[in-house]
C-alpha positions as a Markdown table, in Angstrom:
| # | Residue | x | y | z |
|---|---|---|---|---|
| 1 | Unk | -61.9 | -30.6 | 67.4 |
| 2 | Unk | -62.5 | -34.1 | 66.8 |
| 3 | Unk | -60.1 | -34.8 | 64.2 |
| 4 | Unk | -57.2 | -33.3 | 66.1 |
| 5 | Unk | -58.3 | -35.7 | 69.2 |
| 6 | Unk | -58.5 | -38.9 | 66.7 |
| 7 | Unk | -54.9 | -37.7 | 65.6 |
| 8 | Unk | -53.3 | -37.1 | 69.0 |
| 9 | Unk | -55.2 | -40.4 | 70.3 |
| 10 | Unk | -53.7 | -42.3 | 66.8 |
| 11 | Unk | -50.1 | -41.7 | 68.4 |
| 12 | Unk | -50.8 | -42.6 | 71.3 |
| 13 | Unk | -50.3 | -38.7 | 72.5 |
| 14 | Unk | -53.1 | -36.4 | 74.8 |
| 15 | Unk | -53.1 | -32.8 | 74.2 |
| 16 | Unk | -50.8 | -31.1 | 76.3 |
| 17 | Unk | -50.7 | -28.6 | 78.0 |
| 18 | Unk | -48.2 | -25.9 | 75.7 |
| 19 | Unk | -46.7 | -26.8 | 72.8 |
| 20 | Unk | -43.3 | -26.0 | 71.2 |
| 21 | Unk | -41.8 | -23.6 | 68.8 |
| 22 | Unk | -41.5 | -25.1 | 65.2 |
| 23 | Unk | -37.5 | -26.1 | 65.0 |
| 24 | Unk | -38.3 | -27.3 | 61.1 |
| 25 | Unk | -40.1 | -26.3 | 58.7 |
| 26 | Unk | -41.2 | -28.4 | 55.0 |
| 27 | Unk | -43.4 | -27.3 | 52.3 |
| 28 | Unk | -44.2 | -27.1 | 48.9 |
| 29 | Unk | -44.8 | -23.8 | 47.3 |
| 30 | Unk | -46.5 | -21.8 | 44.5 |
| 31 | Unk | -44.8 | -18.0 | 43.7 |
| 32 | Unk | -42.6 | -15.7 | 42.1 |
| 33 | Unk | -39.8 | -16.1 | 40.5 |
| 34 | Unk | -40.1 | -20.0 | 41.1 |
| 35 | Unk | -43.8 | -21.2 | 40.3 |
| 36 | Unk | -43.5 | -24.3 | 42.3 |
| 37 | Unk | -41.1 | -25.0 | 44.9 |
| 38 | Unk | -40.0 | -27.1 | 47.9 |
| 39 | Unk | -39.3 | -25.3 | 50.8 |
| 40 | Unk | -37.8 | -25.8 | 54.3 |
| 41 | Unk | -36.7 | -23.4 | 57.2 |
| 42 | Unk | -35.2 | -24.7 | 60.0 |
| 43 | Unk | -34.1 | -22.6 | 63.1 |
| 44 | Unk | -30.3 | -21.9 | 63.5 |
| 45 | Unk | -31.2 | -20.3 | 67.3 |
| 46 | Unk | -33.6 | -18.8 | 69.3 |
| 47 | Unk | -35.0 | -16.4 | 67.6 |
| 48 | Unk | -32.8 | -16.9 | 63.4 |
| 49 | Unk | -33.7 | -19.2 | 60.9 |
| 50 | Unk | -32.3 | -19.9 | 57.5 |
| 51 | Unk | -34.8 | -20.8 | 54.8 |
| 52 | Unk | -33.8 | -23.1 | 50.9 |
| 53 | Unk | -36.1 | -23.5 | 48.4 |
| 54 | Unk | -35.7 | -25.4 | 45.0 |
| 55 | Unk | -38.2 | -25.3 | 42.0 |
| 56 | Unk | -38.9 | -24.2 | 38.8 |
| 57 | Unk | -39.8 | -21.3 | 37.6 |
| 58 | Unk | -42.4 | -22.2 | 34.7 |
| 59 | Unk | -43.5 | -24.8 | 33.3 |
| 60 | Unk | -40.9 | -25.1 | 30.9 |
| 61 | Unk | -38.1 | -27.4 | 32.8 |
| 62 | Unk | -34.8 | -25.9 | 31.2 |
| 63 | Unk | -35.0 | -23.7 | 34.1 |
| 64 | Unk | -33.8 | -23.9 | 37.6 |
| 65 | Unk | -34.7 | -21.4 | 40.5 |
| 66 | Unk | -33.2 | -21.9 | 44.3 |
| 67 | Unk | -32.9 | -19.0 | 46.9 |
| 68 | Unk | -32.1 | -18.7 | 50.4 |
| 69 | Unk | -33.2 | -16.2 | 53.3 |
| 70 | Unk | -31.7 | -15.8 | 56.6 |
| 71 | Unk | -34.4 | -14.9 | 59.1 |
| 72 | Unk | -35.1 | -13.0 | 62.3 |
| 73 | Unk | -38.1 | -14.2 | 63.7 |
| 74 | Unk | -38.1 | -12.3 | 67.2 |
| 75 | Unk | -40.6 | -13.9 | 70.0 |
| 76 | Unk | -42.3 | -10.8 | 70.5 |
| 77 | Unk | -43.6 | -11.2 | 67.1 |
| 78 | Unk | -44.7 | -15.0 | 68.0 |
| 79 | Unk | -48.1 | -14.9 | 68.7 |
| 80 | Unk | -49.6 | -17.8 | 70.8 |
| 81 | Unk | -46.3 | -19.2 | 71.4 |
| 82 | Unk | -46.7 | -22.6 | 73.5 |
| 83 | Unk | -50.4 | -23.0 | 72.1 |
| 84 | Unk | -51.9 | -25.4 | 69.6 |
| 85 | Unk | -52.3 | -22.9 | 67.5 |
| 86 | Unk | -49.8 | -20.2 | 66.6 |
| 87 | Unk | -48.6 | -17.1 | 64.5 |
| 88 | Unk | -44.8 | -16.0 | 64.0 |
| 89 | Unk | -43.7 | -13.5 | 61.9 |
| 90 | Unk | -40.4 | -13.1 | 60.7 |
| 91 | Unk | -37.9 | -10.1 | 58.6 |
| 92 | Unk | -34.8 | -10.9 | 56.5 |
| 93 | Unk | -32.6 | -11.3 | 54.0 |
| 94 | Unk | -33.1 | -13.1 | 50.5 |
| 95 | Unk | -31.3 | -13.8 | 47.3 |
| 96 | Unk | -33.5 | -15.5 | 44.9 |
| 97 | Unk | -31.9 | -17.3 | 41.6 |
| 98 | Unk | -33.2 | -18.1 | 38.3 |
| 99 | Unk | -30.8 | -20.1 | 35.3 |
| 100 | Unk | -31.2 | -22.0 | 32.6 |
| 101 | Unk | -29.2 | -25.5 | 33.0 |
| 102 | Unk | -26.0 | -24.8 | 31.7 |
| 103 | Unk | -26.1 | -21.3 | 33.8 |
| 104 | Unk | -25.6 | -19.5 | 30.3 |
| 105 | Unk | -27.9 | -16.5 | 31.6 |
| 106 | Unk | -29.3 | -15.7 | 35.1 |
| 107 | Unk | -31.5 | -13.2 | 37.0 |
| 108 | Unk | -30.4 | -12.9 | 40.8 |
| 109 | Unk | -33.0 | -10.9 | 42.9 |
| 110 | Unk | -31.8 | -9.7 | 46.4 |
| 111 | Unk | -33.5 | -8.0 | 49.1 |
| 112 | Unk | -35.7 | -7.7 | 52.5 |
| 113 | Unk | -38.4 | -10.3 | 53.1 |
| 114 | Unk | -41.2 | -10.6 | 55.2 |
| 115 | Unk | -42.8 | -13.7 | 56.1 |
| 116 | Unk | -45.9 | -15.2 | 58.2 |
| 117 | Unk | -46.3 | -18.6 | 59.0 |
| 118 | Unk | -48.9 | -20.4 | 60.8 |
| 119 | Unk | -48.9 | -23.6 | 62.5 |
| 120 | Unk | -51.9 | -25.7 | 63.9 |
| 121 | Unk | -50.0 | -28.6 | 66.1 |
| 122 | Unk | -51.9 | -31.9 | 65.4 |
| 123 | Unk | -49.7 | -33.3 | 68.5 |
| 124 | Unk | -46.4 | -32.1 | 70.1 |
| 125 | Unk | -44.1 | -33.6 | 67.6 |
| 126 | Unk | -45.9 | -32.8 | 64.5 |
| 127 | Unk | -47.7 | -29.5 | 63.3 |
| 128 | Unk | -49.6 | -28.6 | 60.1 |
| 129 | Unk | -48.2 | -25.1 | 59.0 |
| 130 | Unk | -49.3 | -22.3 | 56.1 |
| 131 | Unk | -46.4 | -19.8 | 55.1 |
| 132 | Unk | -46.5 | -16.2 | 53.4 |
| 133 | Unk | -43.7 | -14.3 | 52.3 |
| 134 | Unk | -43.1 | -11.9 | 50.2 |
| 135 | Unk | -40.2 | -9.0 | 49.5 |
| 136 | Unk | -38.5 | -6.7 | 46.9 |
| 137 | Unk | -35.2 | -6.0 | 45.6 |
| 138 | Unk | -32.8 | -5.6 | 43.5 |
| 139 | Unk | -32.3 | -7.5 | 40.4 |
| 140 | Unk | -29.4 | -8.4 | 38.6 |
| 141 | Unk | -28.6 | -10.3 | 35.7 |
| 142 | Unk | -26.4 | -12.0 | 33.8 |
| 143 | Unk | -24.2 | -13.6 | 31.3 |
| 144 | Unk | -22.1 | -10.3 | 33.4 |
| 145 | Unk | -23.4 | -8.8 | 36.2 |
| 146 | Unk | -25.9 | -6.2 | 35.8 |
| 147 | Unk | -28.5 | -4.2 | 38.0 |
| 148 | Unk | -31.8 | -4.4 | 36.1 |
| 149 | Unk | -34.5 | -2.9 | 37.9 |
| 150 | Unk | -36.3 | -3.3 | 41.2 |
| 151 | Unk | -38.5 | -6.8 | 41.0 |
| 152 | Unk | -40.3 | -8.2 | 43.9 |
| 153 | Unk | -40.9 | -12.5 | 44.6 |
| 154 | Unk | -43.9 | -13.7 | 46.7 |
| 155 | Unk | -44.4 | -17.3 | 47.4 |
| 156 | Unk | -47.2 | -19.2 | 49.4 |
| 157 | Unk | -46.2 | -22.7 | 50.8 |
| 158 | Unk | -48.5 | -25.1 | 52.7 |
| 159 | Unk | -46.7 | -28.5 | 54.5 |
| 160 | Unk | -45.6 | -29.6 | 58.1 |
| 161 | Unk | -43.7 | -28.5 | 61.4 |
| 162 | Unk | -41.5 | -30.0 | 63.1 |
């Protein structure tokens, strides 16, 4: 408890009273298809968010991954909303993509996702946050376009809130 009071007393804040939703979200990942990643979600309205992430997806760096979700993140599934310390989860839509550079071949995975993300608000402005999400699809690949099989991504991200 004393760290977050030597943080909120560094910028000059006190701890109020509630808190806000997270507006933006920034992380750096570790998953699959994209083994690491940068991350960020920002909210679009109320309750819908729309989530990028770039990385790679090995260690070899002659490939590229990127995907994007679209996200309903309904306040009944906030959980201590307005409080330090809170839980959302959210459901939606993802399309995952892996190429080599010159986009010669390609797997596209597209699906549901689920995520969780936590956030621990070190003052009002700025909140530590831990992500979980995880879904499973279709996937397609190409030179052409061709269903494959069913293949599932997962990534973990920890960064800040916004």
């Amino acid at each position: 408890m004393w760290v977050i009071w030597l943080c909120s007393s560094a910028l000059g804040q006190d701890i109020p009273d509630r808190f806000p939703d997270p507006n933006v979200i920034f992380g750096v990942g570790a998953g699959r298809p994209a083994l690491l990643s940068v991350r960020a979600e920002g909210w679009l309205a109320d309750e819908f968010s729309a989530e990028v992430g770039f990385g790679l997806p090995g260690l070899d760096v002659d490939e590229l991954a990127a995907d994007l979700t679209l996200r309903l993140r309904p306040d009944a599934l906030c959980f201590g909303c307005g409080e330090q310390n809170l839980l959302t989860l959210g459901l939606g839509a993802a399309a995952l993509g892996v190429a080599d550079r010159d986009f010669a071949t390609w797997r596209l995975l597209v699906g549901p996702d689920v995520t969780v993300t936590g956030v621990h608000w070190v003052n009002p402005e700025l909140g530590l946050q831990a992500t979980l999400r995880g879904g499973v699809g279709a996937r397609l690949a190409g030179p052409g376009v061709a269903y494959e099989a069913v293949d599932w991504w997962s990534f973990g991200s920890l960064g800040l809130s916004f």
